[in-house]
ZADRENVEX-980448 format. One line per 4 residues: number of its first residue (from 0); their letters; for each residue x, y, z of N, C-alpha, C. Coordinates in nm, 2 decimals, decimal comma. Layout:
N
NUM) a) X:Y:Z:X:Y:Z:X:Y:Z; ... .
END
This chain:
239
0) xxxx) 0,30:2,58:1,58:0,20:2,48:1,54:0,23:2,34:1,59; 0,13:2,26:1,64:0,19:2,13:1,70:0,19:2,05:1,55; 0,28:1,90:1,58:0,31:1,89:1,48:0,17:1,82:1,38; 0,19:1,76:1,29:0,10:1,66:1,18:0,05:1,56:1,29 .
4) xxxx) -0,11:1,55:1,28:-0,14:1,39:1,35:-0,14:1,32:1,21; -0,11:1,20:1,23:-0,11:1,15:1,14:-0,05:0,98:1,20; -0,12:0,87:1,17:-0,05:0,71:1,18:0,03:0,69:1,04; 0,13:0,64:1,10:0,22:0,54:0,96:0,21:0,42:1,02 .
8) xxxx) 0,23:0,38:0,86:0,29:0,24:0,91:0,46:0,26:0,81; 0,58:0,24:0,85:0,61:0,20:1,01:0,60:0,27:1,09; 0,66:0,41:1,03:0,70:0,53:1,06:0,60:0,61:1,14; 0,54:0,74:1,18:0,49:0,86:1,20:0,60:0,94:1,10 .
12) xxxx) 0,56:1,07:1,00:0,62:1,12:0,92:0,54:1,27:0,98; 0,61:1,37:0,95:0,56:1,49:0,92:0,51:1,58:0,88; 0,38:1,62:0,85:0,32:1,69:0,79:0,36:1,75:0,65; 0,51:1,78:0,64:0,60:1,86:0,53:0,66:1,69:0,47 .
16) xxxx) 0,67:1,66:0,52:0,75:1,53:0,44:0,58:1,46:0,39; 0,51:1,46:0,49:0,37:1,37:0,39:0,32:1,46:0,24; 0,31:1,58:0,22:0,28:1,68:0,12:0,38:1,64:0,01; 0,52:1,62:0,08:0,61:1,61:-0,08:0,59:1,49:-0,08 .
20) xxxx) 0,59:1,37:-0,02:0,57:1,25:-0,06:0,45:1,22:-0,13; 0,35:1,30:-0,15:0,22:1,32:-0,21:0,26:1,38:-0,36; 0,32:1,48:-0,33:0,33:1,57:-0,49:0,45:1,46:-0,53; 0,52:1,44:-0,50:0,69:1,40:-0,57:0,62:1,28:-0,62 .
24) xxxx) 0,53:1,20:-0,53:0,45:1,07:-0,58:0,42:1,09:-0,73; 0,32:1,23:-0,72:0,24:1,21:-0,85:0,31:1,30:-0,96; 0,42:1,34:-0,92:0,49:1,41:-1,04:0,57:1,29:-1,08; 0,61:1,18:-1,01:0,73:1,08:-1,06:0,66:0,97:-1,13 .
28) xxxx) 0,46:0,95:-1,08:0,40:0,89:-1,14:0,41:0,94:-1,32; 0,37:1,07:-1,32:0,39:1,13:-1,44:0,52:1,10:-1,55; 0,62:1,16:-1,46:0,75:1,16:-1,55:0,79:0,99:-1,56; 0,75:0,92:-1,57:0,77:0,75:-1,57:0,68:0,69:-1,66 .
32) xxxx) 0,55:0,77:-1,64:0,42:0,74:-1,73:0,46:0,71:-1,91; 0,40:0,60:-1,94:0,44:0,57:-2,11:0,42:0,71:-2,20; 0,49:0,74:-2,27:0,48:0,82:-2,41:0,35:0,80:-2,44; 0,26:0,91:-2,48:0,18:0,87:-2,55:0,20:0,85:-2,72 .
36) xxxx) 0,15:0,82:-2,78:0,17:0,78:-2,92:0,19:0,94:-2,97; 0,31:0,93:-3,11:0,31:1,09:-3,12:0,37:1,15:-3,03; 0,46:1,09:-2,90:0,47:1,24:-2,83:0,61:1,28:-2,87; 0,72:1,34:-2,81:0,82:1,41:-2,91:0,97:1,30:-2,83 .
40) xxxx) 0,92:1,21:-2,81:0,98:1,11:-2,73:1,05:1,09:-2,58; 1,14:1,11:-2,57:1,20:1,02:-2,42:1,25:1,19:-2,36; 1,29:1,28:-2,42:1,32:1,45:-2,34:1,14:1,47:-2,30; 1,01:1,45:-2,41:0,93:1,49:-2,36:0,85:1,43:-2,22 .
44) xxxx) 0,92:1,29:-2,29:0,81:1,17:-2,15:0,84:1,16:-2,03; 1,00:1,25:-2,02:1,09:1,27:-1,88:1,00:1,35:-1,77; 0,96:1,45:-1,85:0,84:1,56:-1,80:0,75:1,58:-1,75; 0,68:1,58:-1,60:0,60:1,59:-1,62:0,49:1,68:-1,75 .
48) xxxx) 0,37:1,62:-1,79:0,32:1,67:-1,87:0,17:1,84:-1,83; 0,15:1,74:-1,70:0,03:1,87:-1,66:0,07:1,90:-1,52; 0,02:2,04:-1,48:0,04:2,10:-1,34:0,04:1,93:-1,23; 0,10:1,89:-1,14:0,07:1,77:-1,04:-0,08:1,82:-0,97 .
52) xxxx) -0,10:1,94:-0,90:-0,21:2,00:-0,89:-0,32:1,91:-0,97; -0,30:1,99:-1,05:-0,43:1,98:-1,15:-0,45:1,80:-1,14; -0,33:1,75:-1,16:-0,37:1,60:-1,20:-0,41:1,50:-1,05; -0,39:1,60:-0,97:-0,46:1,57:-0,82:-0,58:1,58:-0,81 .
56) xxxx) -0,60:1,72:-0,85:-0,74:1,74:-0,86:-0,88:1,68:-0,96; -0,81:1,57:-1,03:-0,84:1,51:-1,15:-0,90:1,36:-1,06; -0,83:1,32:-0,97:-0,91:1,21:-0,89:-1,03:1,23:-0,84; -1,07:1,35:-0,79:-1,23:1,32:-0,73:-1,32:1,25:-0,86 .
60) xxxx) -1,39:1,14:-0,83:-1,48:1,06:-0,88:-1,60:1,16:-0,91; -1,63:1,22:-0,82:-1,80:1,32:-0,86:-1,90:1,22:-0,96; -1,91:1,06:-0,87:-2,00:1,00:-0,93:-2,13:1,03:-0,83; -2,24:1,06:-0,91:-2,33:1,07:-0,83:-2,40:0,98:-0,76 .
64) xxxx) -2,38:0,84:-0,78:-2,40:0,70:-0,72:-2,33:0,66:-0,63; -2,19:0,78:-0,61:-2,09:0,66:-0,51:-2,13:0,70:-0,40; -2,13:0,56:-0,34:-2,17:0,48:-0,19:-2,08:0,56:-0,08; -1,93:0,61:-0,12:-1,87:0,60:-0,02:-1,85:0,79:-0,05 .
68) xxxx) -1,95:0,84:-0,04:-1,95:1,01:-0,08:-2,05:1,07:0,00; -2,05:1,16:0,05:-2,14:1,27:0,08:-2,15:1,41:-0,01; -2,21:1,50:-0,05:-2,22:1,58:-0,12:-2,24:1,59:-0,22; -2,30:1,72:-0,30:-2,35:1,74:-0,44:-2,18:1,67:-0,56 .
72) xxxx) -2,22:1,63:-0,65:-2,10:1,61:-0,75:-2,06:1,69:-0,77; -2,13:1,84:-0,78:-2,03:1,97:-0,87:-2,04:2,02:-0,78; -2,05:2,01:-0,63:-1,97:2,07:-0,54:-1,85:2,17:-0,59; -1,81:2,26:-0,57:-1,68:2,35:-0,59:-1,57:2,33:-0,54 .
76) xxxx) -1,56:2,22:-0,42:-1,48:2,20:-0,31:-1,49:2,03:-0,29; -1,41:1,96:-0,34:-1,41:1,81:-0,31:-1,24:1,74:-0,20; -1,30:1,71:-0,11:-1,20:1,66:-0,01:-1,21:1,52:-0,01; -1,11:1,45:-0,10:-1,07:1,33:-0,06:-1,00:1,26:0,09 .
80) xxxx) -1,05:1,15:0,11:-0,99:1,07:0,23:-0,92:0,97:0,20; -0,82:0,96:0,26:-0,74:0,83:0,24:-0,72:0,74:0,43; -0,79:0,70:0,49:-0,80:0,66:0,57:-0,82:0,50:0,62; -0,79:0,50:0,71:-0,77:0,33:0,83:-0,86:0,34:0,93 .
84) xxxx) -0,93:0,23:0,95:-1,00:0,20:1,07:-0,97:0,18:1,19; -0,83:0,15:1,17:-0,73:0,12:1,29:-0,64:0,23:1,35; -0,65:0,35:1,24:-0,59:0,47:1,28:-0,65:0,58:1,36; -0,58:0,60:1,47:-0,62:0,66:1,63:-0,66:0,82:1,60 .
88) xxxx) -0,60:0,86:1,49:-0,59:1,01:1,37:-0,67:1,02:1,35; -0,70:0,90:1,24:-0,82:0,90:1,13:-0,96:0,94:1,24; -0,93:0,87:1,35:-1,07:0,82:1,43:-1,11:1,00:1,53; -1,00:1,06:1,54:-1,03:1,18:1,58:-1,08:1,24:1,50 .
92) xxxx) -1,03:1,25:1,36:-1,07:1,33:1,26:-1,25:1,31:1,24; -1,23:1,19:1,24:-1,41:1,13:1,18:-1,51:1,21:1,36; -1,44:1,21:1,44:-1,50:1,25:1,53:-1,51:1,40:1,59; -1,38:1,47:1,59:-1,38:1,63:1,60:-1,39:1,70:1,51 .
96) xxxx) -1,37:1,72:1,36:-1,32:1,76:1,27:-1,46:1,74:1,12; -1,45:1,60:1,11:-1,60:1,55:0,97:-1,72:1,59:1,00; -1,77:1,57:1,12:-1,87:1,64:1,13:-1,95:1,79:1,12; -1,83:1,89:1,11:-1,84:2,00:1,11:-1,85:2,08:0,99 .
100) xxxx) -1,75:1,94:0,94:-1,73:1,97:0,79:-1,83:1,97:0,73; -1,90:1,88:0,76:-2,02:1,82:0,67:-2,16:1,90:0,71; -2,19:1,94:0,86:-2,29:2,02:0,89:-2,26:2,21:0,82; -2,15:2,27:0,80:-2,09:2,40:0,76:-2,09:2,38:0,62 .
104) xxxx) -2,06:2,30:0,54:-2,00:2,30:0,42:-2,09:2,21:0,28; -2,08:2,05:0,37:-2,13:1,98:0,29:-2,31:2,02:0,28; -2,37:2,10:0,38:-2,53:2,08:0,36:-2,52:2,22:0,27; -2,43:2,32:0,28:-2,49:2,42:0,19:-2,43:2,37:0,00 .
108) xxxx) -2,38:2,27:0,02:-2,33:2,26:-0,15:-2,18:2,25:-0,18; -2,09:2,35:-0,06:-1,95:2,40:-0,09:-1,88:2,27:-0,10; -1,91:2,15:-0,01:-1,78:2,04:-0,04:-1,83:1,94:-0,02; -1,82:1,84:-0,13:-1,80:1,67:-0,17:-1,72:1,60:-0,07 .
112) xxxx) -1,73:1,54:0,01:-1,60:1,43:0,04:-1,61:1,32:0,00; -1,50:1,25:-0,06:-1,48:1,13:-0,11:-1,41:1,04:-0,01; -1,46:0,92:0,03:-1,36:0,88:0,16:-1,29:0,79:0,06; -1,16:0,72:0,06:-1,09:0,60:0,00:-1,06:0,54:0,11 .
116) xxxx) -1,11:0,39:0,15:-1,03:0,32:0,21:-0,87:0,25:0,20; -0,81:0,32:0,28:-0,63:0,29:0,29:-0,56:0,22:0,40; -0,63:0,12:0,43:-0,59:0,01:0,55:-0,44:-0,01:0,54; -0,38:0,01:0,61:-0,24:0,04:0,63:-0,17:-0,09:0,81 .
120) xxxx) -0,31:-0,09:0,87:-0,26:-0,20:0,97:-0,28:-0,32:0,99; -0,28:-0,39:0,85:-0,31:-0,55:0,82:-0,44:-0,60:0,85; -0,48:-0,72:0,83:-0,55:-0,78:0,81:-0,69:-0,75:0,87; -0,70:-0,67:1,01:-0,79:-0,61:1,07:-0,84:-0,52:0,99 .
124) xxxx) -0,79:-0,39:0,99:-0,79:-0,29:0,87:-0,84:-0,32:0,77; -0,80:-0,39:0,65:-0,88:-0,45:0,56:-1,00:-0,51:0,57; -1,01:-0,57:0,68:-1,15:-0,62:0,70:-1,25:-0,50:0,71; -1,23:-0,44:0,81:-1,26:-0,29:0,83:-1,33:-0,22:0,73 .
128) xxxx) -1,23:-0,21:0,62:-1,22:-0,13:0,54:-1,38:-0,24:0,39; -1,34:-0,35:0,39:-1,45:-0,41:0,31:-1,60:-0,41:0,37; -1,57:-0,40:0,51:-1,73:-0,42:0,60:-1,83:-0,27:0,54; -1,71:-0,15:0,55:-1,73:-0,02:0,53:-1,82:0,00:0,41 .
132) xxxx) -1,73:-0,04:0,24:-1,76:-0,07:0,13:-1,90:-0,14:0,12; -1,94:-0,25:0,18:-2,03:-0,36:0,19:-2,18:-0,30:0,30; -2,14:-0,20:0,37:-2,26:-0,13:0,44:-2,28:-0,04:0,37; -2,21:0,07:0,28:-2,23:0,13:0,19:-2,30:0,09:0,06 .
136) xxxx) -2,32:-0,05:0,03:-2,43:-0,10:-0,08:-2,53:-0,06:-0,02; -2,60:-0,05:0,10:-2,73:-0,05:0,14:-2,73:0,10:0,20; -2,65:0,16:0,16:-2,69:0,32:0,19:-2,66:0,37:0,35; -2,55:0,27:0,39:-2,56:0,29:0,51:-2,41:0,35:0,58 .
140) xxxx) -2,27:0,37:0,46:-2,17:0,38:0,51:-2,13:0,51:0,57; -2,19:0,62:0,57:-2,16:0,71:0,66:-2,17:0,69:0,82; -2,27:0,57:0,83:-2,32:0,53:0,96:-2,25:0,44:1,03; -2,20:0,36:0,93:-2,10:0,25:0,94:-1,95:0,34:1,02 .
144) xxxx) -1,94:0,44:0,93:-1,81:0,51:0,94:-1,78:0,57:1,09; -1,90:0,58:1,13:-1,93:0,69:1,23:-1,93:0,59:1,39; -1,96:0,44:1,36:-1,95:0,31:1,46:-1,83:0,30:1,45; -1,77:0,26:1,35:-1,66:0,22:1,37:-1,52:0,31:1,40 .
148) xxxx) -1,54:0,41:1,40:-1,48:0,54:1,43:-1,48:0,61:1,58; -1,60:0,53:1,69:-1,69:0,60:1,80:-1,53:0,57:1,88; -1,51:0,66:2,00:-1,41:0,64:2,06:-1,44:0,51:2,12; -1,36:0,45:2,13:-1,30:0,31:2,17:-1,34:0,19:2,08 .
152) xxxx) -1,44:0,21:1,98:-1,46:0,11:1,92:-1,30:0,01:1,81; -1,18:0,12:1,81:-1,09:0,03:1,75:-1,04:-0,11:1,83; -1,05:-0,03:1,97:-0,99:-0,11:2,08:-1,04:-0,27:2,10; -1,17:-0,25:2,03:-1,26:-0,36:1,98:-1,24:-0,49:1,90 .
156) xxxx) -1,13:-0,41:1,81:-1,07:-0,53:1,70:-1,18:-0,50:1,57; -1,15:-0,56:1,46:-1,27:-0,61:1,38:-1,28:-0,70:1,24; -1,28:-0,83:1,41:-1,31:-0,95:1,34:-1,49:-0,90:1,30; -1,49:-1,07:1,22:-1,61:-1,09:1,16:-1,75:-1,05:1,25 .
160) xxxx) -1,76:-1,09:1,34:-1,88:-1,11:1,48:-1,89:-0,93:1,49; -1,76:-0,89:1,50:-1,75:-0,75:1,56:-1,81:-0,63:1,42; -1,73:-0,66:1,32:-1,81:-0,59:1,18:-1,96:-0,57:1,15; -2,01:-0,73:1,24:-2,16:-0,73:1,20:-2,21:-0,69:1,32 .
164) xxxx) -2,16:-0,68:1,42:-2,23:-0,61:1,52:-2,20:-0,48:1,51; -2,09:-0,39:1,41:-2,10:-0,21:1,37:-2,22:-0,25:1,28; -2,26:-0,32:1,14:-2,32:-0,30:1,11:-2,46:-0,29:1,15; -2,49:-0,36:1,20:-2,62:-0,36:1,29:-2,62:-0,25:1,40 .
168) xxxx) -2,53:-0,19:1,43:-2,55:-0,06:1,51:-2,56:0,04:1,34; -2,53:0,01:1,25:-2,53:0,13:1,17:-2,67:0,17:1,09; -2,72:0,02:1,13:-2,84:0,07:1,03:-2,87:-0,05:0,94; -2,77:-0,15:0,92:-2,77:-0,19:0,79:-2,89:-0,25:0,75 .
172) xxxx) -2,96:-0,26:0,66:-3,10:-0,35:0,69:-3,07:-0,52:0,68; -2,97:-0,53:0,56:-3,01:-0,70:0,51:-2,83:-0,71:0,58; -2,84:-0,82:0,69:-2,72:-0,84:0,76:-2,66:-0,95:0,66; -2,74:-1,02:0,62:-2,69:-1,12:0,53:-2,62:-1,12:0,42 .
176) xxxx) -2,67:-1,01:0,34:-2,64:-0,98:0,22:-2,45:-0,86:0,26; -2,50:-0,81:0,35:-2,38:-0,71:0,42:-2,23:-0,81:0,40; -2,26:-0,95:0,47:-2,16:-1,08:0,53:-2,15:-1,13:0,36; -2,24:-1,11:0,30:-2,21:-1,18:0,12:-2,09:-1,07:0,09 .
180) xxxx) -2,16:-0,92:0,06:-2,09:-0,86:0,03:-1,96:-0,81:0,07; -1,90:-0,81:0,20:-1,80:-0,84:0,28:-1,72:-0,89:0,24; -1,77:-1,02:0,20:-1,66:-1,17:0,15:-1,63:-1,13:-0,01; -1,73:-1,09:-0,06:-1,70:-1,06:-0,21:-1,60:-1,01:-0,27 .
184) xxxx) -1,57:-1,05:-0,37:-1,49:-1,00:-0,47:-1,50:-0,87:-0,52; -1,71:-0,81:-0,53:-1,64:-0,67:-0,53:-1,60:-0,57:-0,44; -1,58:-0,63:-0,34:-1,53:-0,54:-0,20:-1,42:-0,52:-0,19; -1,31:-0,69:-0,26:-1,20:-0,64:-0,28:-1,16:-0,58:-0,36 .
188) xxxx) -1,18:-0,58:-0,49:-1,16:-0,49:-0,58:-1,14:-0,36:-0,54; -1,29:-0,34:-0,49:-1,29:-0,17:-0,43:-1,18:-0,09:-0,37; -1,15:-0,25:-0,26:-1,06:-0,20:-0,17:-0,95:-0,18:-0,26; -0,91:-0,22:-0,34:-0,77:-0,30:-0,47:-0,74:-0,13:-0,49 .
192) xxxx) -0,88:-0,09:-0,57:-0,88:0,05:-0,65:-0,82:0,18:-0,56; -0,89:0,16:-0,45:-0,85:0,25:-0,36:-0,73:0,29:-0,30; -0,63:0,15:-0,24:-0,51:0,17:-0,23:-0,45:0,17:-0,34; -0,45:0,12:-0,45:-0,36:0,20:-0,54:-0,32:0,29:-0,61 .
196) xxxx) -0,47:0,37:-0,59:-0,50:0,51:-0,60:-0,40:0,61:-0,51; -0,42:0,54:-0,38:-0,33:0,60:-0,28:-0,21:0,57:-0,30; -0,12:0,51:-0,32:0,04:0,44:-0,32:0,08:0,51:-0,42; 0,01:0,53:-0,57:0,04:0,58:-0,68:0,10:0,72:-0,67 .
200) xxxx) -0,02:0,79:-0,59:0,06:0,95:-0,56:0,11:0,93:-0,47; 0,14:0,84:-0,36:0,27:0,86:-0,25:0,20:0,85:-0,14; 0,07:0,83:-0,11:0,03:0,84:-0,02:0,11:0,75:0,09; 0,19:0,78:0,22:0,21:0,75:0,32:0,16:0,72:0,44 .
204) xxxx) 0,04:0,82:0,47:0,00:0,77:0,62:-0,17:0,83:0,61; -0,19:0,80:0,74:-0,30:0,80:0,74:-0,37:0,88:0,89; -0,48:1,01:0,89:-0,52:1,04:0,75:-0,46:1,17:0,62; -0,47:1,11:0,50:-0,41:1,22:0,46:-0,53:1,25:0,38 .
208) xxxx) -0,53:1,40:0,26:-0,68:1,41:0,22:-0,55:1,49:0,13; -0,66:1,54:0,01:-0,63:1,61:-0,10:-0,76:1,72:-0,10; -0,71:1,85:-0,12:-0,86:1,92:-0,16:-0,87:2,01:-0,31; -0,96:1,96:-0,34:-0,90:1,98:-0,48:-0,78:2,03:-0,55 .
212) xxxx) -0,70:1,88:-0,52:-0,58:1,88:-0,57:-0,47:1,91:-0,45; -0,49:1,97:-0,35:-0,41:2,04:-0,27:-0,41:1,93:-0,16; -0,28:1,85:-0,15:-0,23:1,80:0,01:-0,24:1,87:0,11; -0,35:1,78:0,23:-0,31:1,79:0,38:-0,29:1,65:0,46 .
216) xxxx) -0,18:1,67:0,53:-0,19:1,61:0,59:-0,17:1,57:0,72; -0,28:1,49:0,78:-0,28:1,48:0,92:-0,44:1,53:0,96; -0,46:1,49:1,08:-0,54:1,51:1,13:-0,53:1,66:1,19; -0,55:1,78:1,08:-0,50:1,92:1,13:-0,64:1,99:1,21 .
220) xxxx) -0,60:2,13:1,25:-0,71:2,14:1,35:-0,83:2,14:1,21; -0,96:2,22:1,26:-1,05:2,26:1,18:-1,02:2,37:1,13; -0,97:2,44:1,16:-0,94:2,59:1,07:-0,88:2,59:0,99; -0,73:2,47:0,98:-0,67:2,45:0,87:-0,77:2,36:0,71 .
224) xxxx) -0,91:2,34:0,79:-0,98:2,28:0,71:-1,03:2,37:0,62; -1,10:2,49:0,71:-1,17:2,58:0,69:-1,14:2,65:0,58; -0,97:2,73:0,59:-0,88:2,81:0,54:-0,92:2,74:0,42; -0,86:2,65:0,40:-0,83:2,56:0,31:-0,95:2,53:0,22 .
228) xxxx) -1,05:2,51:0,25:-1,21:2,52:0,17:-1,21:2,66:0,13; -1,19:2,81:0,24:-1,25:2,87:0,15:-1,12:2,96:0,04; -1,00:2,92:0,05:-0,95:2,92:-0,07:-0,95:2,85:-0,16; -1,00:2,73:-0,17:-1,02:2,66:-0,29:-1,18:2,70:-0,34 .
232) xxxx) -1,25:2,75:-0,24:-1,43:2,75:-0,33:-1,41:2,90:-0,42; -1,30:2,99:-0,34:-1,27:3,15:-0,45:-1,16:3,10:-0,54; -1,09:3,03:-0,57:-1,02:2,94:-0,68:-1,15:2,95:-0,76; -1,22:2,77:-0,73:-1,29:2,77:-0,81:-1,42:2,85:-0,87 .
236) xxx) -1,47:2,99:-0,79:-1,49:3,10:-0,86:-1,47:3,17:-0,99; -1,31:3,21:-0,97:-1,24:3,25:-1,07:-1,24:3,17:-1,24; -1,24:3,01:-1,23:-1,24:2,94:-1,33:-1,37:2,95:-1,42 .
END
């Protein structure tokens, strides 16, 4: 098998080293986690308390309003994104790989994807990543995703001038309100929520994704996509 695509910053890591640095994340998140009131004290709080799985699988949002989602909420099959606009991975992925996903899986019901923005290559990246957020108020960030993802558009940069000309290739209608929202406070936030979401379980590089609950990572082919959906949709059968 060739190895994990995958960008770090600083590093490039391994497909096997990104998974444990994913679970170890969210198991050490756990075992660190305060006592809850009542619990049987410092042997129990050492512990993790629930399967890491399960508490993986416990992040998909399944809001039916969020901007930055495709798919039914009770989808059976939800694939989080932890991705960079500046990542050469990410940008294959969104190009050989999302699309397929979304035409096979996401039109018949089987899978949700949640993207999280995880800007990992400074100050560009973050911009990137709030322009994303900010086209997505107006219903447009799949489109957004899809410009700013096109081969060579990273090579592009994305300053301000350059954001608002993806937006305007994306569709956006109100450019003005896009450049308010951009600048805003709740874009950073968003962005705030998202990377610490990611950091918390260990997230490393980029892209990495969780499927319900289950680490992959890297830009793997499509079949490890596949595989991987359709043992999680006969999982969630069984429950």
């Amino acid at each position: 098998m060739p190895p994990s695509k995958t960008s770090t910053k600083p590093l490039l890591i391994s497909a096997g080293v990104a998974l444990a640095a994913i679970t170890l994340g969210i198991v050490s998140w756990q075992a660190t986690a305060p006592a809850e009131p009542g619990s049987a004290g410092s042997t129990a709080a050492a512990a993790p308390r629930t399967d890491p799985v399960a508490e993986l699988k416990a992040l998909a949002r399944r809001e039916s309003g969020d901007k930055l989602a495709v798919g039914r909420a009770d989808a059976p099959v939800v694939l989080i994104e932890y991705s960079d606009f500046k990542c050469g991975y990410c940008g294959k992925f969104a190009r050989d790989t999302e699309p397929e996903l979304v035409k096979k899986y996401v039109a018949d019901g089987t899978l949700r994807i949640e993207w999280r923005n995880f800007p990992i290559f400074g100050a560009d990246s973050e911009a990137a990543a709030r322009a994303a957020w900010a086209a997505g108020q107006q219903d447009r960030f799949e489109a957004f995703h899809a410009a700013a993802y096109a081969d060579g558009s990273k090579e592009k940069g994305f300053a301000e001038p350059r954001l608002v000309e993806l937006a305007r290739e994306a569709g956006v209608p109100d450019l003005e309100r896009f450049k308010a929202d951009l600048a805003g406070e709740q874009a950073a936030a968003a962005l705030k929520k998202d990377q610490e979401e990611g950091y918390r379980i260990g997230v490393t590089s980029t892209p990495s994704f969780l499927l319900n609950g289950r680490p992959i990572a890297g830009a793997q082919p499509l079949d490890t996509f596949t595989a991987a959906i359709a043992r999680a949709k006969a999982e969630a059968a069984k429950q």
